[in-house]
PDBQT receptor file of N, H, CA, C and O in Angstrom, charges set to zero:
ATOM      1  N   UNK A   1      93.996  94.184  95.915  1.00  0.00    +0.000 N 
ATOM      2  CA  UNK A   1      93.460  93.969  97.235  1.00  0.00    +0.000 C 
ATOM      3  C   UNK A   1      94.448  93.198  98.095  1.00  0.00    +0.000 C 
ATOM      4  O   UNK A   1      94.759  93.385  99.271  1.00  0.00    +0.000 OA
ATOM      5  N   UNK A   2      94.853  92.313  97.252  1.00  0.00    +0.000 N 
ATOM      6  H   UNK A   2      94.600  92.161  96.297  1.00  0.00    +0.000 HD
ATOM      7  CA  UNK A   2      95.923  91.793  98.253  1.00  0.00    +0.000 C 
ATOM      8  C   UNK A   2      96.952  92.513  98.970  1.00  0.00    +0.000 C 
ATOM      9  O   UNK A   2      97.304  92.677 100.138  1.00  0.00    +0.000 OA
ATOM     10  N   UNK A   3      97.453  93.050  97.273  1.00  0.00    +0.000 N 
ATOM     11  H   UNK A   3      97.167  92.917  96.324  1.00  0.00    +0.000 HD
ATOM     12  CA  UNK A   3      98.641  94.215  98.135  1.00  0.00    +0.000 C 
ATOM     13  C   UNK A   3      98.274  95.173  99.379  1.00  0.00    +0.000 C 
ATOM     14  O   UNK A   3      99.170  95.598 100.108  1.00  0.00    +0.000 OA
ATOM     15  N   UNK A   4      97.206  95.427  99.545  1.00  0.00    +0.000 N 
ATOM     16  H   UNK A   4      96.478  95.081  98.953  1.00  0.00    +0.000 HD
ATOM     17  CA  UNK A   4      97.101  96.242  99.998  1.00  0.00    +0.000 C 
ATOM     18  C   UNK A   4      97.096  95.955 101.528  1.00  0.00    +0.000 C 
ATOM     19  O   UNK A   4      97.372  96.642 102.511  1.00  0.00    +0.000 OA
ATOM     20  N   UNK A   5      96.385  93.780 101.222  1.00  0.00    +0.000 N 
ATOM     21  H   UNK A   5      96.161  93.222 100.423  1.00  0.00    +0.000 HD
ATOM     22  CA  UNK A   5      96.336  93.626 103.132  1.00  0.00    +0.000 C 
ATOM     23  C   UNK A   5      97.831  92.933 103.419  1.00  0.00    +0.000 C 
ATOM     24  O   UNK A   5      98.034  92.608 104.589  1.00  0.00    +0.000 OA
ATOM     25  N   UNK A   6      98.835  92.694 102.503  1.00  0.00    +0.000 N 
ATOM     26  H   UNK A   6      98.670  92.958 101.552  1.00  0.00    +0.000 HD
ATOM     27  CA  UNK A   6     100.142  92.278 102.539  1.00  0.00    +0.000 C 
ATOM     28  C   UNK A   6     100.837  93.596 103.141  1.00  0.00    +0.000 C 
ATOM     29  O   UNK A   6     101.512  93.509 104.166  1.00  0.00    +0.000 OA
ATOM     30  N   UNK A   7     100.602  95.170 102.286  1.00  0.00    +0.000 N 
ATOM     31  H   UNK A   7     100.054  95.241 101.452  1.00  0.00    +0.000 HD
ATOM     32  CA  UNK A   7     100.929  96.424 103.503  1.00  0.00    +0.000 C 
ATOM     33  C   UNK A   7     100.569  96.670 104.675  1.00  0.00    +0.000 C 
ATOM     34  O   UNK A   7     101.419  96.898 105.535  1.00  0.00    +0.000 OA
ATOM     35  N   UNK A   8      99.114  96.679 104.985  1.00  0.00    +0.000 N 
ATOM     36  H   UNK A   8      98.423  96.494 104.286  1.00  0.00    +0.000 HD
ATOM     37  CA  UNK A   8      98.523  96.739 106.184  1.00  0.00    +0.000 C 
ATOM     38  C   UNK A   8      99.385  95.578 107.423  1.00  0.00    +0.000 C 
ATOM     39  O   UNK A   8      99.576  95.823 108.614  1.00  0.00    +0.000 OA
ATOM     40  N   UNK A   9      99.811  94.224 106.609  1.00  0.00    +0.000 N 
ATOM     41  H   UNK A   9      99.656  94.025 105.641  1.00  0.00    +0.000 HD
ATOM     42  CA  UNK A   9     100.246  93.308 107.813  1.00  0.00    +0.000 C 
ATOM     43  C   UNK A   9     101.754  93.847 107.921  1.00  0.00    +0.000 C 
ATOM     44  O   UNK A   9     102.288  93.860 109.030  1.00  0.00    +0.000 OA
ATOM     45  N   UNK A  10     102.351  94.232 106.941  1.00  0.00    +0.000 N 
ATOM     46  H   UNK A  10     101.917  94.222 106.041  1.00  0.00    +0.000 HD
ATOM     47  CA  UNK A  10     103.861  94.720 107.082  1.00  0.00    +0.000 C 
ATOM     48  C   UNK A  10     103.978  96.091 108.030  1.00  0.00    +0.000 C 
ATOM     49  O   UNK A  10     104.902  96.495 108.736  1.00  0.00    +0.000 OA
ATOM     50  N   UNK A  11     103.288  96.376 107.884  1.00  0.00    +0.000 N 
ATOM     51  H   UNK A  11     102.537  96.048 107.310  1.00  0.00    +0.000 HD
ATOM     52  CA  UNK A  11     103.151  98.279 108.838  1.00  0.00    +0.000 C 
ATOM     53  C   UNK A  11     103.039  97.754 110.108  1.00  0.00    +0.000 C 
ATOM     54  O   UNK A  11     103.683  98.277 111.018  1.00  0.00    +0.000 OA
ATOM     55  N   UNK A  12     101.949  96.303 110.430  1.00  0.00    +0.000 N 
ATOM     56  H   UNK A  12     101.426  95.878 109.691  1.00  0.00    +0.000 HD
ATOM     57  CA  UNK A  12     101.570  96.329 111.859  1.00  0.00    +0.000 C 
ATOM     58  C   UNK A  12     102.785  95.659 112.576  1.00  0.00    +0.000 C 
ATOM     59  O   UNK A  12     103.184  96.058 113.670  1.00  0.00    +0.000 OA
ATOM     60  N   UNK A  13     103.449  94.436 111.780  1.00  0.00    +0.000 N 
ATOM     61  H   UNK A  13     103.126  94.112 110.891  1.00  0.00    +0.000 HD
ATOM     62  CA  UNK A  13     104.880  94.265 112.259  1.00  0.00    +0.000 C 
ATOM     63  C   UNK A  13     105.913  95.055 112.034  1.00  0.00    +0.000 C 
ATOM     64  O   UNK A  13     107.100  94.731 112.057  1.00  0.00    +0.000 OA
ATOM     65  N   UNK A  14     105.528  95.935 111.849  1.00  0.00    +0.000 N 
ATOM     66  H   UNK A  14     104.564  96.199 111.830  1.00  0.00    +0.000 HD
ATOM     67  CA  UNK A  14     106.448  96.850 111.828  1.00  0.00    +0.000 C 
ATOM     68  C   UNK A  14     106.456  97.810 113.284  1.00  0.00    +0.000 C 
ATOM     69  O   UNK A  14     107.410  98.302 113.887  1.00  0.00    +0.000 OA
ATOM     70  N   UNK A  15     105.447  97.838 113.478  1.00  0.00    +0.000 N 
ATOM     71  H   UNK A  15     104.672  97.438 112.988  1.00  0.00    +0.000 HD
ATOM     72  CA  UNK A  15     105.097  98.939 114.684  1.00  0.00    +0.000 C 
ATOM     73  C   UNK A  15     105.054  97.945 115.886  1.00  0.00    +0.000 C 
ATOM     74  O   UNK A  15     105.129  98.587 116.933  1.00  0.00    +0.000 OA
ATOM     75  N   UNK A  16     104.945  96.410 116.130  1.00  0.00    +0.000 N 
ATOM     76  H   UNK A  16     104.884  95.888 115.279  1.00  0.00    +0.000 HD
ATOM     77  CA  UNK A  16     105.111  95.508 117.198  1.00  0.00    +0.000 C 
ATOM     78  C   UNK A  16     106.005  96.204 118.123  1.00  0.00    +0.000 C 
ATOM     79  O   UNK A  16     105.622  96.805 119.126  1.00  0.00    +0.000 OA
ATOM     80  N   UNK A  17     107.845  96.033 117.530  1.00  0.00    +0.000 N 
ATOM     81  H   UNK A  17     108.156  95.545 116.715  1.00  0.00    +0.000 HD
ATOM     82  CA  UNK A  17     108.661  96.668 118.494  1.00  0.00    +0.000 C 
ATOM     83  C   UNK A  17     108.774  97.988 119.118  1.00  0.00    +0.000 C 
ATOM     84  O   UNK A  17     109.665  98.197 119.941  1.00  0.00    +0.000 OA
ATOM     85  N   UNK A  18     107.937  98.888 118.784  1.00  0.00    +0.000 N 
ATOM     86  H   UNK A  18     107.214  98.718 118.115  1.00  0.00    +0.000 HD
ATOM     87  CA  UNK A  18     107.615 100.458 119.186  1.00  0.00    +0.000 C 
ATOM     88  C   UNK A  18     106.393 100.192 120.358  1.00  0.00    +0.000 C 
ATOM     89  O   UNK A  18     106.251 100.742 121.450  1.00  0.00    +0.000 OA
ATOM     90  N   UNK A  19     105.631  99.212 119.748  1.00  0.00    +0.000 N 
ATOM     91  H   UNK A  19     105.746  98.765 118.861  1.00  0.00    +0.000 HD
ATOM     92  CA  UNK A  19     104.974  99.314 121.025  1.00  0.00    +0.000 C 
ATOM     93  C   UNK A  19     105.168  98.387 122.153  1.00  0.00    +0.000 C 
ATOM     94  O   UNK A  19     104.544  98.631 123.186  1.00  0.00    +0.000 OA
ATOM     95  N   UNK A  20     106.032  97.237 122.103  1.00  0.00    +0.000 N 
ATOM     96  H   UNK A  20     106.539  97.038 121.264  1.00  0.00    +0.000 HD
ATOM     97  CA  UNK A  20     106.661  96.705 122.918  1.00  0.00    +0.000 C 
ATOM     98  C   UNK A  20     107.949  97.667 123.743  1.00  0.00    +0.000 C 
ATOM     99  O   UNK A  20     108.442  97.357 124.828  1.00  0.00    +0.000 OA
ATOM    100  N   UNK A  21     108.271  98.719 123.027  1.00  0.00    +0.000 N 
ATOM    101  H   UNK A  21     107.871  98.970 122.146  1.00  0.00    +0.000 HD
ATOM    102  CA  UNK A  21     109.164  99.378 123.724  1.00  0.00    +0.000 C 
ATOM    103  C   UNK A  21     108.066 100.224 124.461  1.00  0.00    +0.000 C 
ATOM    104  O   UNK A  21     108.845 101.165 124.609  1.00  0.00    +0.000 OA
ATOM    105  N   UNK A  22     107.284 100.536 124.860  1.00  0.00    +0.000 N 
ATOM    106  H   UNK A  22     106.650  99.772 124.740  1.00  0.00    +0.000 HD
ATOM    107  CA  UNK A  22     106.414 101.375 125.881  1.00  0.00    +0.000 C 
ATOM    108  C   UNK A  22     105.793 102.188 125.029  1.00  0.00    +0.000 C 
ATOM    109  O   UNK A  22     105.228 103.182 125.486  1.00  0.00    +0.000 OA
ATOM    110  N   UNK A  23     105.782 102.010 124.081  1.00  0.00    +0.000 N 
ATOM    111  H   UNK A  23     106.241 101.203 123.709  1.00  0.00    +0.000 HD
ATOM    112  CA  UNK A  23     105.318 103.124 122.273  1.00  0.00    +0.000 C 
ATOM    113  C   UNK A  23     106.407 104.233 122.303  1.00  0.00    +0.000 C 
ATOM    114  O   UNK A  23     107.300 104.209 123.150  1.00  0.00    +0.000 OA
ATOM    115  N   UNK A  24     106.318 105.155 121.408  1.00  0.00    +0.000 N 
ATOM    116  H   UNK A  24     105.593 105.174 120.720  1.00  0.00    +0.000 HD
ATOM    117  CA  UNK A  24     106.912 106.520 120.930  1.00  0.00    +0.000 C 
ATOM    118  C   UNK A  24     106.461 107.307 120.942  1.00  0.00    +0.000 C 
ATOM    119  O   UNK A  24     105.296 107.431 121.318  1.00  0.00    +0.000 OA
ATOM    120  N   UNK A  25     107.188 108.201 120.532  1.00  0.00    +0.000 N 
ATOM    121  H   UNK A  25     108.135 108.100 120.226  1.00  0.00    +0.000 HD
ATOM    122  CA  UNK A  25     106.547 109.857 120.507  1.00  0.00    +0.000 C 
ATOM    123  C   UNK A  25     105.853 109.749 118.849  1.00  0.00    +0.000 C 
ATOM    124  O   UNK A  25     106.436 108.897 118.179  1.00  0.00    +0.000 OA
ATOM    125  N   UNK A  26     105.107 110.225 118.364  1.00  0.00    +0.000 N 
ATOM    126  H   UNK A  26     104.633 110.917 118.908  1.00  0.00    +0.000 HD
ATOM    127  CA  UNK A  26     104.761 110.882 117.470  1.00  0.00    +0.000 C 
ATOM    128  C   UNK A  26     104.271 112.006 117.172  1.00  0.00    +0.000 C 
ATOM    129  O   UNK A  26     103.175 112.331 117.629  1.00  0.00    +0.000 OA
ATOM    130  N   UNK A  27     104.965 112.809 116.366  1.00  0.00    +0.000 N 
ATOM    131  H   UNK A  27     105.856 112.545 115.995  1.00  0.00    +0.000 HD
ATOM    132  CA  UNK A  27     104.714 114.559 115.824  1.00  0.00    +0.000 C 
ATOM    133  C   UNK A  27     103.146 114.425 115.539  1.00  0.00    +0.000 C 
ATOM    134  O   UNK A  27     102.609 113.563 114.842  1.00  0.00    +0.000 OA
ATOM    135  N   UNK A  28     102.433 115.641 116.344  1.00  0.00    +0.000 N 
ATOM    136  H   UNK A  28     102.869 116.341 116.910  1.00  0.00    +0.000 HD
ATOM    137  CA  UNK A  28     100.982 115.932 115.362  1.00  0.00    +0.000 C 
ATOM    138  C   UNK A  28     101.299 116.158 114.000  1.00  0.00    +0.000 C 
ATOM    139  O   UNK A  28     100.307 116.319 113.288  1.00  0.00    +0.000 OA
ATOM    140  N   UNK A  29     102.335 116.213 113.467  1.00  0.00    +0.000 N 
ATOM    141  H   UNK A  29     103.141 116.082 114.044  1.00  0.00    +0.000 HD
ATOM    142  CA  UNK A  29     102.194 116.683 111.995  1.00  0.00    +0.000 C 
ATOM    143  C   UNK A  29     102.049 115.601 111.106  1.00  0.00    +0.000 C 
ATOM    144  O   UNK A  29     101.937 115.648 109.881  1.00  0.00    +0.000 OA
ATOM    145  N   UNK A  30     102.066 114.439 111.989  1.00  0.00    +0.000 N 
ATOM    146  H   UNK A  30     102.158 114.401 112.984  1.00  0.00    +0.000 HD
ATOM    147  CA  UNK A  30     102.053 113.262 110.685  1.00  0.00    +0.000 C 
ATOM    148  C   UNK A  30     100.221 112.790 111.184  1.00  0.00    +0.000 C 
ATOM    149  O   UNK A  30      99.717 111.755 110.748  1.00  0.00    +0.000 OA
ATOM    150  N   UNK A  31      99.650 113.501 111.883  1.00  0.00    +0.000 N 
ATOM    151  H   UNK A  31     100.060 114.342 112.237  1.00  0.00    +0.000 HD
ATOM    152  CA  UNK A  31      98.459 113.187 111.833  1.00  0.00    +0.000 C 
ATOM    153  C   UNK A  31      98.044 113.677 109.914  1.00  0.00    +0.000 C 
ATOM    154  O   UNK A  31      97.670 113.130 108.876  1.00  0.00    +0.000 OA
ATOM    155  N   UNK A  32      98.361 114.802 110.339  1.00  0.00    +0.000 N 
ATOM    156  H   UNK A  32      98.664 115.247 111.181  1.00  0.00    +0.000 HD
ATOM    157  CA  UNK A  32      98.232 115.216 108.407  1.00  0.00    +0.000 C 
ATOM    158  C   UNK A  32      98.355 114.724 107.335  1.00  0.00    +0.000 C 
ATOM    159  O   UNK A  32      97.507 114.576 106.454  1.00  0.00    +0.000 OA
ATOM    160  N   UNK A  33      99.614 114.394 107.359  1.00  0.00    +0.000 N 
ATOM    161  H   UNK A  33     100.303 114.515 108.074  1.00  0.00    +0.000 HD
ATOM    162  CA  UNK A  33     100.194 113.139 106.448  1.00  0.00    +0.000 C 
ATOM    163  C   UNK A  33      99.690 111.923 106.307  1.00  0.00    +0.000 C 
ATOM    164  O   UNK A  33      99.665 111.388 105.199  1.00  0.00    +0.000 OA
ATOM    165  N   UNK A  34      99.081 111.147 107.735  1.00  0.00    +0.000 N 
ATOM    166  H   UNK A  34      99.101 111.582 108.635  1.00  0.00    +0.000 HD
ATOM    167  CA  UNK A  34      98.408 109.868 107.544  1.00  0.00    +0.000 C 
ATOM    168  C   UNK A  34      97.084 110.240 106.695  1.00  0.00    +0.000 C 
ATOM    169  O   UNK A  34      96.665 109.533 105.779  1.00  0.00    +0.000 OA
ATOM    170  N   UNK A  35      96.293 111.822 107.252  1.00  0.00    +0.000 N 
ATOM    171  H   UNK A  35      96.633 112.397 107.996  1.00  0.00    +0.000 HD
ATOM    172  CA  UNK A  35      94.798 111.750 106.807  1.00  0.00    +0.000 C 
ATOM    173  C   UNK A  35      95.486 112.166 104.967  1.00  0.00    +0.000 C 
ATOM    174  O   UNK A  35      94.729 111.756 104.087  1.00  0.00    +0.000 OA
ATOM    175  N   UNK A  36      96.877 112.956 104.418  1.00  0.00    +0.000 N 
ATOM    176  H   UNK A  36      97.491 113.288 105.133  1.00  0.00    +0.000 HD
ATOM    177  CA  UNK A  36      97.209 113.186 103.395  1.00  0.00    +0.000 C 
ATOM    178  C   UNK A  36      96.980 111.935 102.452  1.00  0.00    +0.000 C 
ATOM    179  O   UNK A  36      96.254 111.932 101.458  1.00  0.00    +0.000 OA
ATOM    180  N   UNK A  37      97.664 110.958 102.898  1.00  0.00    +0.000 N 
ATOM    181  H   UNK A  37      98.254 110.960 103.705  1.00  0.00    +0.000 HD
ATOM    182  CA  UNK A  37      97.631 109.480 102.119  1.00  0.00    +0.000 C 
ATOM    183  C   UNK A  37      96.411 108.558 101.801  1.00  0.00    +0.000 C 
ATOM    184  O   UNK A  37      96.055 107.981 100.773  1.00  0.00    +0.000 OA
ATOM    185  N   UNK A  38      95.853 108.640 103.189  1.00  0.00    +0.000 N 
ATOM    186  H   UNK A  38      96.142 109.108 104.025  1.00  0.00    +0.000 HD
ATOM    187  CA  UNK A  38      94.743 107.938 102.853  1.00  0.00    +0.000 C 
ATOM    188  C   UNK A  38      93.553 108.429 101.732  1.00  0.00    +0.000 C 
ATOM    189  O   UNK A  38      92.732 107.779 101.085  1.00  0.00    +0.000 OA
ATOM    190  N   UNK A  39      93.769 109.483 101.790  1.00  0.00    +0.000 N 
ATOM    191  H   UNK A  39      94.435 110.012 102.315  1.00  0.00    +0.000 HD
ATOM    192  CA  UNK A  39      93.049 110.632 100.919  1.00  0.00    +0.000 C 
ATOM    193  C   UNK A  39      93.846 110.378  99.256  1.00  0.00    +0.000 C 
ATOM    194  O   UNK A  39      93.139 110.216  98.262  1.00  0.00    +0.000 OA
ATOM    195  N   UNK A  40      94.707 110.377  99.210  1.00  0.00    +0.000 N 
ATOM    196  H   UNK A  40      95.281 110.509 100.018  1.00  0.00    +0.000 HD
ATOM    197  CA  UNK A  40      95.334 110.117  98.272  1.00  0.00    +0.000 C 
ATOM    198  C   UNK A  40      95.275 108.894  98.136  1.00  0.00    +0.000 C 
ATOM    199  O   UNK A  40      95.237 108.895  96.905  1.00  0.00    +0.000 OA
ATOM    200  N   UNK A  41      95.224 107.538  98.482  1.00  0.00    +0.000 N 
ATOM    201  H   UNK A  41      95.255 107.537  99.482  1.00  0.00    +0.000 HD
ATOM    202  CA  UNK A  41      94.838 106.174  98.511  1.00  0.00    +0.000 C 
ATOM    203  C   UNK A  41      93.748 106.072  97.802  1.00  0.00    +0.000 C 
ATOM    204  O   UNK A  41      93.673 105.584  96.674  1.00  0.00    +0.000 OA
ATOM    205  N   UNK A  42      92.950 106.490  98.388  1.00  0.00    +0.000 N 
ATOM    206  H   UNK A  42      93.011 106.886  99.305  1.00  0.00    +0.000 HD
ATOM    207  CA  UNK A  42      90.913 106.488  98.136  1.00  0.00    +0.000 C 
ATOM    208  C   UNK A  42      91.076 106.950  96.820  1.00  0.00    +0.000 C 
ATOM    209  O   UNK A  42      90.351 106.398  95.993  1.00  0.00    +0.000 OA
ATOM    210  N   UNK A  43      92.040 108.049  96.301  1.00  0.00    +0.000 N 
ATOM    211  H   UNK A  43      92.630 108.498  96.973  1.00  0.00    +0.000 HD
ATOM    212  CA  UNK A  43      91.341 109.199  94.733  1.00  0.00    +0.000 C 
ATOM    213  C   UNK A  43      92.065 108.079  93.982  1.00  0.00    +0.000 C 
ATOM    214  O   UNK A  43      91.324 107.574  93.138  1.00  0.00    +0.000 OA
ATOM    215  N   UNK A  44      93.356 107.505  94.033  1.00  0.00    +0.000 N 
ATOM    216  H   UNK A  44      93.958 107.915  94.718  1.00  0.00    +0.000 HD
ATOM    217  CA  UNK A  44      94.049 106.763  93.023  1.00  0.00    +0.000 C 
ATOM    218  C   UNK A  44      92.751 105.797  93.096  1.00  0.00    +0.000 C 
ATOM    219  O   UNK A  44      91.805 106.055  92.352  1.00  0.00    +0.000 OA
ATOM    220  N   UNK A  45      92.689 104.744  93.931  1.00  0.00    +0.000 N 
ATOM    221  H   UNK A  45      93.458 104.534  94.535  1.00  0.00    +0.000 HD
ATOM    222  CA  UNK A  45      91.668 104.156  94.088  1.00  0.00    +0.000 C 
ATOM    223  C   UNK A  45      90.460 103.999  93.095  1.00  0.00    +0.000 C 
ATOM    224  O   UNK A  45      90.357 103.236  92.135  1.00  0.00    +0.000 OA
ATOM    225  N   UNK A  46      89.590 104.910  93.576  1.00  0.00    +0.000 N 
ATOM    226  H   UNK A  46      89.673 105.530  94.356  1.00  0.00    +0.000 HD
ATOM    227  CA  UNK A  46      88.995 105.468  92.647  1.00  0.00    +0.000 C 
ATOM    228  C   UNK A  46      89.233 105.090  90.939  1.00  0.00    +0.000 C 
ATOM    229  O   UNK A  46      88.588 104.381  90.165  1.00  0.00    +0.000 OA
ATOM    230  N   UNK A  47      90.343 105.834  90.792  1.00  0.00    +0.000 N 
ATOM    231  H   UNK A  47      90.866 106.409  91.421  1.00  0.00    +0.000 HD
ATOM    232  CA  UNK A  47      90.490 106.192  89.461  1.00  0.00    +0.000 C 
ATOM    233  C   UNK A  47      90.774 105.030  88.762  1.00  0.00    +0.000 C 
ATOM    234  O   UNK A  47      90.407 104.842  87.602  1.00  0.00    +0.000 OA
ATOM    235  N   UNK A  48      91.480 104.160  89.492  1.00  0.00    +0.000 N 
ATOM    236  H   UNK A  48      91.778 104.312  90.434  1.00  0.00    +0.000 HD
ATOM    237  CA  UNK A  48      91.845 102.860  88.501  1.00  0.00    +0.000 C 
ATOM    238  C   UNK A  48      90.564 102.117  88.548  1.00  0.00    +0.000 C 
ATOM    239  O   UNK A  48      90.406 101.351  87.597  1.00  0.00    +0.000 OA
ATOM    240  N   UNK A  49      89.402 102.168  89.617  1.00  0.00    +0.000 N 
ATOM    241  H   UNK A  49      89.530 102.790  90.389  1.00  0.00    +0.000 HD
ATOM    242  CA  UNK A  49      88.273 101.381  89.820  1.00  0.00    +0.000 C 
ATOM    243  C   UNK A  49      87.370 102.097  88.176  1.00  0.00    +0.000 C 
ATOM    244  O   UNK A  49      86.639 101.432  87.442  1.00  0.00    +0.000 OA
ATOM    245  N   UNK A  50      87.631 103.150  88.046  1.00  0.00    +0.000 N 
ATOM    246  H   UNK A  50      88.225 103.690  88.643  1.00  0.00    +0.000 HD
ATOM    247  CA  UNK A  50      86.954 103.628  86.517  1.00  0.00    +0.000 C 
ATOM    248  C   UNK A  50      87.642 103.483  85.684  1.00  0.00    +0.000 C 
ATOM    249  O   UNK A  50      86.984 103.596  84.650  1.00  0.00    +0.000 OA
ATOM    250  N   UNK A  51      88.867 103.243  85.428  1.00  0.00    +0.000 N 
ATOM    251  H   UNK A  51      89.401 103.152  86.268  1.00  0.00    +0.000 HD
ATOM    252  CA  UNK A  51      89.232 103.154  84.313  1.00  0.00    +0.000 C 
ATOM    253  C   UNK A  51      89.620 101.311  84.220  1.00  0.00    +0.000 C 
ATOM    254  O   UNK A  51      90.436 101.041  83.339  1.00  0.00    +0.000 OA
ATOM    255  N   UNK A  52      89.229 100.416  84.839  1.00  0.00    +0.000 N 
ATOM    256  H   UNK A  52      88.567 100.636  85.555  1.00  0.00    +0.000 HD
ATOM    257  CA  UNK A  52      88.808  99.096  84.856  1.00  0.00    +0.000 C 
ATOM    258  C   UNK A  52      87.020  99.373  84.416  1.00  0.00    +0.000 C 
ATOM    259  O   UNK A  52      86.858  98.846  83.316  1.00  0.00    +0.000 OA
ATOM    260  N   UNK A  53      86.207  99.762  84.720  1.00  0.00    +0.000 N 
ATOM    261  H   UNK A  53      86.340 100.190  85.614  1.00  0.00    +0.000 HD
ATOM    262  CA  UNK A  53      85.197 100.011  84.109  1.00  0.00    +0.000 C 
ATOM    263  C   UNK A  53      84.858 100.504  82.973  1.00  0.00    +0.000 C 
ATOM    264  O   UNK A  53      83.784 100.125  82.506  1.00  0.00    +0.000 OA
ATOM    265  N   UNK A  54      85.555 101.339  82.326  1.00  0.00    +0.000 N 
ATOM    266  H   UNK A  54      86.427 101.647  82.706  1.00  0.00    +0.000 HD
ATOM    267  CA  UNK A  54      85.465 101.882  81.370  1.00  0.00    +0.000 C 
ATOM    268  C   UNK A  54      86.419 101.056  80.269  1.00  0.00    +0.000 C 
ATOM    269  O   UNK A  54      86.208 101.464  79.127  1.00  0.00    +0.000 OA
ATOM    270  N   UNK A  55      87.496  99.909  80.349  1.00  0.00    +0.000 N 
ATOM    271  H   UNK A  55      87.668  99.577  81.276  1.00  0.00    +0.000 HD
ATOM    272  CA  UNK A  55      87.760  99.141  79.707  1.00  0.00    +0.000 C 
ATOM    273  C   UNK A  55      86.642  97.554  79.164  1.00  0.00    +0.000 C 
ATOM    274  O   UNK A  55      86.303  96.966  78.137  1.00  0.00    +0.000 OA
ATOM    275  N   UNK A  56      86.461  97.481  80.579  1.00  0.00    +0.000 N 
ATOM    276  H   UNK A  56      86.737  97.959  81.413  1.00  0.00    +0.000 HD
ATOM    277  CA  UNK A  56      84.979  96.673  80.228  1.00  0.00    +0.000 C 
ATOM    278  C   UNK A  56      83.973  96.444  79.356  1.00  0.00    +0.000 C 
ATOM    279  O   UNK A  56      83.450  95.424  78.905  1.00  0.00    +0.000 OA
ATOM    280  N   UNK A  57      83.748  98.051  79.159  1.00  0.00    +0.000 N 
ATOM    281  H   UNK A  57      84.172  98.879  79.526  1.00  0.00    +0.000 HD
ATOM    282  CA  UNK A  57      82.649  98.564  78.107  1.00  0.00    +0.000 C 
ATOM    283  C   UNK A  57      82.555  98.432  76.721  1.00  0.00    +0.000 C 
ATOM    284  O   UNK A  57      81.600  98.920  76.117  1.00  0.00    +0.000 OA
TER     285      UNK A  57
């Protein structure tokens, strides 16, 4: 969990100077890619959340 809000704060300083520059262009194609990952985020997700459960047992 941590890691995850230690990425979330690194991405947003990351994107500060893009949007201090007036923002950027971005391709519709990485709309895909963002909904690709997060989708892929959630299933890994998932999977380690059961197999921490299933060690438990």
């Amino acid at each position: 969990m941590i890691m995850r809000i230690l990425l979330a704060l690194t991405m947003i300083l990351v994107a500060v100077p893009a949007a201090a520059q007036a923002g950027s262009q971005v391709p519709e194609g990485s709309n895909l890619m963002l909904f690709g990952l997060g989708l892929l985020g959630v299933i890994v997700g998932r999977r380690a959340s059961m197999r921490k459960n299933r060690k438990d047992d």
